[in-house]
BALOBA-1460 file (C-alpha; in Angstrom, 3 decimals):
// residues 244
<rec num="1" residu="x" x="0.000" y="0.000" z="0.000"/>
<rec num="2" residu="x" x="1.573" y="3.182" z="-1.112"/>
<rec num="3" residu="x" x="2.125" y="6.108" z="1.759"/>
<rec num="4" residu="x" x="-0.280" y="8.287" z="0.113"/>
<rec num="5" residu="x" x="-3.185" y="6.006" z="0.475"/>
<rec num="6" residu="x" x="-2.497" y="4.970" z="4.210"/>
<rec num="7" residu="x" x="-2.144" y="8.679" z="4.862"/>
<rec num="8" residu="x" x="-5.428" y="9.303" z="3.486"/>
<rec num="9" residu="x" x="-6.888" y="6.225" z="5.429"/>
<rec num="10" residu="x" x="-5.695" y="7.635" z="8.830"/>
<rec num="11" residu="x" x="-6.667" y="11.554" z="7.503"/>
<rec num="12" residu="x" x="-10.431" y="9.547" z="6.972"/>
<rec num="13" residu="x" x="-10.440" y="7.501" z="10.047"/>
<rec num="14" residu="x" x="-9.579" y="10.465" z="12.074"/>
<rec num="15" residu="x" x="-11.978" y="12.724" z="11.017"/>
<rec num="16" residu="x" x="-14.692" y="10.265" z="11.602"/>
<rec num="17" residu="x" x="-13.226" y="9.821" z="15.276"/>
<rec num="18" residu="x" x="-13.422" y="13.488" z="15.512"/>
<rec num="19" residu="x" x="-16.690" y="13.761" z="14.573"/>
<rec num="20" residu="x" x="-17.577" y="11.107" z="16.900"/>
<rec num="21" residu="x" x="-16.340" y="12.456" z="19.841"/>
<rec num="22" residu="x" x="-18.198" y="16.130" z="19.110"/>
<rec num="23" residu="x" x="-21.732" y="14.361" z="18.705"/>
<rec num="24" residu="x" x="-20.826" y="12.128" z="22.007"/>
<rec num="25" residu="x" x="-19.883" y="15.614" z="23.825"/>
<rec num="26" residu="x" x="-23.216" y="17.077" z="22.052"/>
<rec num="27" residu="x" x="-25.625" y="14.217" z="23.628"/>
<rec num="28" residu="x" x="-23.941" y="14.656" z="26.639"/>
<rec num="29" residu="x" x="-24.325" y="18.502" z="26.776"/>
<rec num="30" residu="x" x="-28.064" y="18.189" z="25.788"/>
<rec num="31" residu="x" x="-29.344" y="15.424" z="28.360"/>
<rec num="32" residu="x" x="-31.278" y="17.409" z="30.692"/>
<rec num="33" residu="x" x="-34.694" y="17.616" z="31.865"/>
<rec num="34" residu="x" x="-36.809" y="19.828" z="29.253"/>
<rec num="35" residu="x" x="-40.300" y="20.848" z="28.829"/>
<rec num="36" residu="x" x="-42.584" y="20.365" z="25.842"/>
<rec num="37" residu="x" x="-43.670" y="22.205" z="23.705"/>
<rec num="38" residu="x" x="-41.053" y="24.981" z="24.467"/>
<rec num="39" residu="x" x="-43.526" y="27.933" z="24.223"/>
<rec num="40" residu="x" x="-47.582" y="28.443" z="25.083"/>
<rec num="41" residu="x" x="-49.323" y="31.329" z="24.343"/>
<rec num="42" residu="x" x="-50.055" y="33.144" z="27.880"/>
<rec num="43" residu="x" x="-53.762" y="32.545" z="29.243"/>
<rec num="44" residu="x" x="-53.552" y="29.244" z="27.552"/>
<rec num="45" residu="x" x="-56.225" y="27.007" z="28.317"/>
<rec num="46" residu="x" x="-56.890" y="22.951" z="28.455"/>
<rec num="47" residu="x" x="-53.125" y="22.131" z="26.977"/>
<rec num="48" residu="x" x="-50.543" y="19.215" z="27.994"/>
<rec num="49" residu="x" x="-46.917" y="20.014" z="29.234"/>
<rec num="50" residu="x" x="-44.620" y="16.923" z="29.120"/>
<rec num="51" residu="x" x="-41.383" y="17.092" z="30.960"/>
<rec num="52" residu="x" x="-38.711" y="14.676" z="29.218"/>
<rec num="53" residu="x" x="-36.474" y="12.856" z="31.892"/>
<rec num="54" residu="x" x="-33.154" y="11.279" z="30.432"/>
<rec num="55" residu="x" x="-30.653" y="8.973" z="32.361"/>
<rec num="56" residu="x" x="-27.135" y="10.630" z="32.225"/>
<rec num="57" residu="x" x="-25.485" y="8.023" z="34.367"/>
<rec num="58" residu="x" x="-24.406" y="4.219" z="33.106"/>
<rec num="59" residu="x" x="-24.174" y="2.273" z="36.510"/>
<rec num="60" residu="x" x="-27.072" y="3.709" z="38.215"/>
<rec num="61" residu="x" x="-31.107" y="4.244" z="36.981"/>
<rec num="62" residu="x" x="-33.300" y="6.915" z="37.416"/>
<rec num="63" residu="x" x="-35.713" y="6.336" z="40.340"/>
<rec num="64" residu="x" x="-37.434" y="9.607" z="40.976"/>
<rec num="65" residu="x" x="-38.456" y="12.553" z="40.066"/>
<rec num="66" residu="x" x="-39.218" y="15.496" z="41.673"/>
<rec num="67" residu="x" x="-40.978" y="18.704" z="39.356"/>
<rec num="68" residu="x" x="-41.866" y="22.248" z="41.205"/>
<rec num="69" residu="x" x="-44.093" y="24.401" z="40.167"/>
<rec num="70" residu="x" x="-43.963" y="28.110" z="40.381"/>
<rec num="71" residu="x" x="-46.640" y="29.459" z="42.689"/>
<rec num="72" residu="x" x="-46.356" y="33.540" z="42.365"/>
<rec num="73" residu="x" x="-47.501" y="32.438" z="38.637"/>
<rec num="74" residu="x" x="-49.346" y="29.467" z="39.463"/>
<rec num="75" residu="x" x="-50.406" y="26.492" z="36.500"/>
<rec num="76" residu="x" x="-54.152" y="26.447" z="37.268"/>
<rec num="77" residu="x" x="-56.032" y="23.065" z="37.271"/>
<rec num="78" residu="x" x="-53.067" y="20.692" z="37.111"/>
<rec num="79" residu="x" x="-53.353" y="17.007" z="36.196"/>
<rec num="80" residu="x" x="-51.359" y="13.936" z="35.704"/>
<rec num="81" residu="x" x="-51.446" y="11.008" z="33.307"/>
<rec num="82" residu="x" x="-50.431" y="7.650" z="34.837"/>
<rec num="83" residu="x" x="-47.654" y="6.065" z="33.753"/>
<rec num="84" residu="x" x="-46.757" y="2.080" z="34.277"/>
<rec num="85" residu="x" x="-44.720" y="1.524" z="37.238"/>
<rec num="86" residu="x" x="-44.457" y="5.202" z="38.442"/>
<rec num="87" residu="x" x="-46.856" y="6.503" z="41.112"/>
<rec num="88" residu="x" x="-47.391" y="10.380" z="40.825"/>
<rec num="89" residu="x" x="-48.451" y="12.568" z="43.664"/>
<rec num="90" residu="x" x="-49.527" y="15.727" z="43.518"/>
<rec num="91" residu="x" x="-49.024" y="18.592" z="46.273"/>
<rec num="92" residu="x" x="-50.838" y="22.039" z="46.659"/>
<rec num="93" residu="x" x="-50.059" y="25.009" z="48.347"/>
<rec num="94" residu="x" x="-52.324" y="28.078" z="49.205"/>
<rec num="95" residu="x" x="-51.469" y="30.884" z="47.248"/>
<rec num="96" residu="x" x="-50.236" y="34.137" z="48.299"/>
<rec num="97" residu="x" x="-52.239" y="36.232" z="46.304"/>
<rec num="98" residu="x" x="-55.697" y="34.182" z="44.612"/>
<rec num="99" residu="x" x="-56.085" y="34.012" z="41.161"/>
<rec num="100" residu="x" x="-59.827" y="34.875" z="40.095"/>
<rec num="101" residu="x" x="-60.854" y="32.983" z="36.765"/>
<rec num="102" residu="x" x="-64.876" y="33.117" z="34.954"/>
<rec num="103" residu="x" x="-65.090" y="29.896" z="37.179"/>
<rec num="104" residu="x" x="-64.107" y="31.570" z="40.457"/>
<rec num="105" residu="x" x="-61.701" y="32.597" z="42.754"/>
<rec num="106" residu="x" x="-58.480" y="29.818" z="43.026"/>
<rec num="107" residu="x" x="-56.822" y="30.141" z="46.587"/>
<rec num="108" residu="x" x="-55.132" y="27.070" z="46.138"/>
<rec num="109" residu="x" x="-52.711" y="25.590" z="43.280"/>
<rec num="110" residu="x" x="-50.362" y="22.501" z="42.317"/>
<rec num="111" residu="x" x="-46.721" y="23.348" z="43.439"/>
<rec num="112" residu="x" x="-44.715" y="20.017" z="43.169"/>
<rec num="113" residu="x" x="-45.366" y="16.921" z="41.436"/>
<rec num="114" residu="x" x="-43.255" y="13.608" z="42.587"/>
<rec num="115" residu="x" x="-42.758" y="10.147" z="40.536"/>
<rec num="116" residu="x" x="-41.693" y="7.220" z="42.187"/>
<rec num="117" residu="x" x="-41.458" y="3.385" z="41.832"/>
<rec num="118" residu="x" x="-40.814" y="3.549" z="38.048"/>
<rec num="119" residu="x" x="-36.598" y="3.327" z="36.602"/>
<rec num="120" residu="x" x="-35.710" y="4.753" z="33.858"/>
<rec num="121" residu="x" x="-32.515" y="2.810" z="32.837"/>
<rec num="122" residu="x" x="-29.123" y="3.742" z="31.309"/>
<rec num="123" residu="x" x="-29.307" y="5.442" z="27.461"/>
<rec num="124" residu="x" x="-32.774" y="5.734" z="28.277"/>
<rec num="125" residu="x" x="-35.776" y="8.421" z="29.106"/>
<rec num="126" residu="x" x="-38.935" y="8.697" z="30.077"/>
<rec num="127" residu="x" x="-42.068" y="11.674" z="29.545"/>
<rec num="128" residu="x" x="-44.467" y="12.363" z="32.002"/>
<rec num="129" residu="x" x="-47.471" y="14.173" z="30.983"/>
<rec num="130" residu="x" x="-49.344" y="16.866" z="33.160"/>
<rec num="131" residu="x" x="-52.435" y="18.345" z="31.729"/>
<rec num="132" residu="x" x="-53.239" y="21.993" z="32.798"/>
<rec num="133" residu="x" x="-56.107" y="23.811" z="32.758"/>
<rec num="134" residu="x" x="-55.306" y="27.264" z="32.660"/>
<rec num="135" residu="x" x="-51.259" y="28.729" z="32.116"/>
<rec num="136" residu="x" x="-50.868" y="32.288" z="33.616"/>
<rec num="137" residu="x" x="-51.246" y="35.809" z="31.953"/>
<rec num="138" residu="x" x="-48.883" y="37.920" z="33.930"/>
<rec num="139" residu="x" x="-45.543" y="35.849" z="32.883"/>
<rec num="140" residu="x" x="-42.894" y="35.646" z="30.259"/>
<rec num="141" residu="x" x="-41.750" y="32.128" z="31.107"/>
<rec num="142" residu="x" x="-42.141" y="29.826" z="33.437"/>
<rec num="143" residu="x" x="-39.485" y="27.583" z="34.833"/>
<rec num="144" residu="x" x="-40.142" y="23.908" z="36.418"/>
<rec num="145" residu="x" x="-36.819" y="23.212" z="38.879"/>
<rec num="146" residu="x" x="-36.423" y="19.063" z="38.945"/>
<rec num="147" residu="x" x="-34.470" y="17.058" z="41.233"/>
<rec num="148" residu="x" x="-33.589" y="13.949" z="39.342"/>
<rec num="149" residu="x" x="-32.901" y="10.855" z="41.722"/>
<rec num="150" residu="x" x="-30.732" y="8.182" z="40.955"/>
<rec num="151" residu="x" x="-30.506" y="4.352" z="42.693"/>
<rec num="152" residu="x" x="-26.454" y="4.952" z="43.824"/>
<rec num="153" residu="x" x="-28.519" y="7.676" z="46.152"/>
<rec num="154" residu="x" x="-27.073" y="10.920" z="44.065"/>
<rec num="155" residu="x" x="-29.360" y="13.450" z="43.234"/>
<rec num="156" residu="x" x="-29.035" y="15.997" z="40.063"/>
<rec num="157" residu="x" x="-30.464" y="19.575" z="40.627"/>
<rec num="158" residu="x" x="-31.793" y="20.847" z="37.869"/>
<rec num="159" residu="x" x="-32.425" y="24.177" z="38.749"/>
<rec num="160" residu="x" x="-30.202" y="26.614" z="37.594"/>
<rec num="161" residu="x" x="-32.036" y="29.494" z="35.406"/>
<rec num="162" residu="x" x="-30.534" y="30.782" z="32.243"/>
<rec num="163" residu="x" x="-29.091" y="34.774" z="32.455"/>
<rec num="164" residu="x" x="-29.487" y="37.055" z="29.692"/>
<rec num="165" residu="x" x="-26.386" y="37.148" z="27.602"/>
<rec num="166" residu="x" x="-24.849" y="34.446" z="29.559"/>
<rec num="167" residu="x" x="-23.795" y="30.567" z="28.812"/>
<rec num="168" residu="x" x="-26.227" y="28.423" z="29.757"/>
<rec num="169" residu="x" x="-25.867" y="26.696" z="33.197"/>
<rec num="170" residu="x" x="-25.033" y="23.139" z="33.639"/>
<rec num="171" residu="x" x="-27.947" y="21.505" z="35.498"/>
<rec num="172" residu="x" x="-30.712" y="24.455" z="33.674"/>
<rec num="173" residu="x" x="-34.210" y="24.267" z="34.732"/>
<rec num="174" residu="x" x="-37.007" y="23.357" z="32.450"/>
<rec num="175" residu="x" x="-38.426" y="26.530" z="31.377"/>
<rec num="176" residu="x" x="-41.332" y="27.226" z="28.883"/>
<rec num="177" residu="x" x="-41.951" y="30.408" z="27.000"/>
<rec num="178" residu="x" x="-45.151" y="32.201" z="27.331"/>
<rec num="179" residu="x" x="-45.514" y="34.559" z="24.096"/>
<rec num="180" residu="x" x="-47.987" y="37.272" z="23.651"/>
<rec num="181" residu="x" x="-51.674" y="35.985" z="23.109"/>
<rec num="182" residu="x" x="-53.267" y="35.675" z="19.581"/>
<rec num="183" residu="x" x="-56.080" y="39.014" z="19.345"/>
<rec num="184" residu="x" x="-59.071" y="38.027" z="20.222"/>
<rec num="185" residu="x" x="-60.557" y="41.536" z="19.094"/>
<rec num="186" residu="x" x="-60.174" y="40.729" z="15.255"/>
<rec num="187" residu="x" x="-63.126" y="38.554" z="14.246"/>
<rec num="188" residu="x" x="-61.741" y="35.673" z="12.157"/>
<rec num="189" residu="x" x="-64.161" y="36.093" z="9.093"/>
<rec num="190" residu="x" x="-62.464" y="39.863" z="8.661"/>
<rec num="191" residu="x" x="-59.803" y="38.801" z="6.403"/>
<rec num="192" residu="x" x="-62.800" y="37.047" z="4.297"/>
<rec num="193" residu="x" x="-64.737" y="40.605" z="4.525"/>
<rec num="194" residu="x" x="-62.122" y="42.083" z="3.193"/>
<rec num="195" residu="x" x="-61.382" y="40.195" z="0.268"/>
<rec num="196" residu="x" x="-64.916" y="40.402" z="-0.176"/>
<rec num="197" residu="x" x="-65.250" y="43.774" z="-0.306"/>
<rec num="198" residu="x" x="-62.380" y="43.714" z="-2.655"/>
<rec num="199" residu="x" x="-63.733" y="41.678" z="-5.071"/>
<rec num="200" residu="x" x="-67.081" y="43.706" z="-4.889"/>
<rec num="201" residu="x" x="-65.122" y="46.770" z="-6.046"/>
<rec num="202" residu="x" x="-63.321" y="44.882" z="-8.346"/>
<rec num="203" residu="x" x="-66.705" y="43.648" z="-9.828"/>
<rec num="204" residu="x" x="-68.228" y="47.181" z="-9.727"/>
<rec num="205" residu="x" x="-65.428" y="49.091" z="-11.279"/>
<rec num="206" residu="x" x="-65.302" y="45.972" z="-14.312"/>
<rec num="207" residu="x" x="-69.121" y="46.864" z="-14.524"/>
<rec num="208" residu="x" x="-69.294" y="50.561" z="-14.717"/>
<rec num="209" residu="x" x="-66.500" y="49.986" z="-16.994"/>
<rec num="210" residu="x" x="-68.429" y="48.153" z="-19.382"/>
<rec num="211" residu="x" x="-71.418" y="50.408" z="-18.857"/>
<rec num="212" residu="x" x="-69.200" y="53.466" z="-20.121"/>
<rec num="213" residu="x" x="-67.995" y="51.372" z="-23.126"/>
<rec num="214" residu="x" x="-71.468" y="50.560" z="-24.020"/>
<rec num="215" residu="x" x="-72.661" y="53.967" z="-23.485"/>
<rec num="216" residu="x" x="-69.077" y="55.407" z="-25.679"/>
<rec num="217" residu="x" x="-70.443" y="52.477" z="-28.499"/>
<rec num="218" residu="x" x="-74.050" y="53.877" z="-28.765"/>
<rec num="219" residu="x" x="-73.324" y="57.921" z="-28.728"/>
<rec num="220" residu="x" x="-70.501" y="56.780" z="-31.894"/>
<rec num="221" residu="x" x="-73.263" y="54.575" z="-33.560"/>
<rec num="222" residu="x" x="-76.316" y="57.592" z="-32.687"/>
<rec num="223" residu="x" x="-73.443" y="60.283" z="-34.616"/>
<rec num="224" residu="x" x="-72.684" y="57.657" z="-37.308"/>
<rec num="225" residu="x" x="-76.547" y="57.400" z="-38.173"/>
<rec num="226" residu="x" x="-77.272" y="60.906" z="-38.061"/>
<rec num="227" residu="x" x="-74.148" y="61.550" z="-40.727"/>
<rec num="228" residu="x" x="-75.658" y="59.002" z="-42.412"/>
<rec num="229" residu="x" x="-78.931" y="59.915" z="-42.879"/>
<rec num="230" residu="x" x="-77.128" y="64.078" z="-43.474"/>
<rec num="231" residu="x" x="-75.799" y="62.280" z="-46.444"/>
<rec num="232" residu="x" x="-78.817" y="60.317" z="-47.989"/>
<rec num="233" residu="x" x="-80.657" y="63.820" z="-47.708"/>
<rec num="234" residu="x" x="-78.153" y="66.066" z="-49.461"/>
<rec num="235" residu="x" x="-78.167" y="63.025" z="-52.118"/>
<rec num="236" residu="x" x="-81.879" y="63.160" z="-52.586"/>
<rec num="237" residu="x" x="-81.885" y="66.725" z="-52.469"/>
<rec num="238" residu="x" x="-79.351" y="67.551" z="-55.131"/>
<rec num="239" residu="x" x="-81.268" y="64.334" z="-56.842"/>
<rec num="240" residu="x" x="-83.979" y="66.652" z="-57.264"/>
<rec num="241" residu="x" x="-82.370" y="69.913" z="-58.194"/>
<rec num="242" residu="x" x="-83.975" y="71.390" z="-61.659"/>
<rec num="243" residu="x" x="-81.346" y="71.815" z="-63.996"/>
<rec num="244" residu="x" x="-79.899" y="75.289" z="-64.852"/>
């Protein structure tokens, strides 16, 4: 084998361990705890939040998991969906300052949510869904610290919050965006009106047109006639002219 080719065998080989090693260090970077979807629109109402739990260690398995919910923005009407093998309790706290909603006046809301007896096992994850009924209107984002229990008795904390212009953390909370709500004010069917009333114009400006045509066609047809019928008289009449 020449040295060329070898050299060009190693050159390929390492570039494959190279790029290897930067999508290893990528998985590793991105196996936290996140929140899905990543944004709601605030006030949003009767929508599912699923927070996505991997296992970042190989000797040990996830064996609970604790999620926190904010309470001076509280996530009204909070349920969970059962999962196989995990049992999920739900606690409440009374909140400093009630939220009133068209069904009432909420003094209470869900603050934590805890799943135990399930594992979630090396290279693997596991979702757990909450349902909501109601996501506050008074927030930007919301962020869900987790505590992430392993079987070797070590606990990760995820609850660092990101800073504006800074790196993110390494143990970042879940955190969902809450964007500006759609306007309500705007009925639906006014884009429809519009085109409409568009079209209407359209139609009406297409039909005068033609009316002015038609009306241009008859006052040139009426003056053609009458120059016609000028000419079949002064024929007649010099017809009939005695001779000098």
């Amino acid at each position: 084998m020449s040295t060329t080719r070898l050299a060009l065998r190693r050159t390929g080989l390492g570039a494959v361990l190279a790029a290897a090693a930067v999508l290893a260090a990528a998985g590793v970077a991105s196996a936290h705890v996140t929140v899905h979807p990543e944004s709601y629109a605030k006030g949003a109402t009767d929508g599912l939040l699923t927070f996505r739990v991997p296992n970042e260690e190989d000797t040990a398995t996830t064996t609970k998991v604790q999620v926190f919910l904010p309470t001076d923005h509280p996530v009204l009407g909070v349920l969970v969906t059962p999962h196989d093998g995990w049992t999920a309790k739900v606690t409440t706290t009374k909140l400093k300052t009630p939220v009133k909603t068209d069904d009432g006046t909420i003094t209470e809301a869900a603050s934590e949510i805890t799943w135990t007896g399930g594992k979630i096992a090396a290279g693997q994850f596991e979702d757990f869904d909450v349902a909501f009924g109601q996501l506050p209107e008074d927030a930007d984002e919301l962020a869900f610290k987790t505590l992430q229990s392993y079987s070797d008795g070590t606990t990760v904390r995820w609850i660092e919050e990101e800073e504006a212009g800074a790196d993110e953390p390494e143990n970042p909370a879940p955190v969902l965006k809450l964007t500006a709500a759609a306007d309500e004010s705007t009925p639906a069917s006014s884009g429809k009106s519009t085109q409409s009333t568009a079209s209407a114009k359209s139609t009406a400006q297409a039909a005068d047109s033609g009316d002015s045509t038609a009306r241009g066609l008859g006052i040139a047809g009426l003056v053609v006639g009458v120059l016609g019928l000028a000419a079949a008289a002064f024929a007649v009449v010099r017809t009939r002219s005695p001779r000098p």
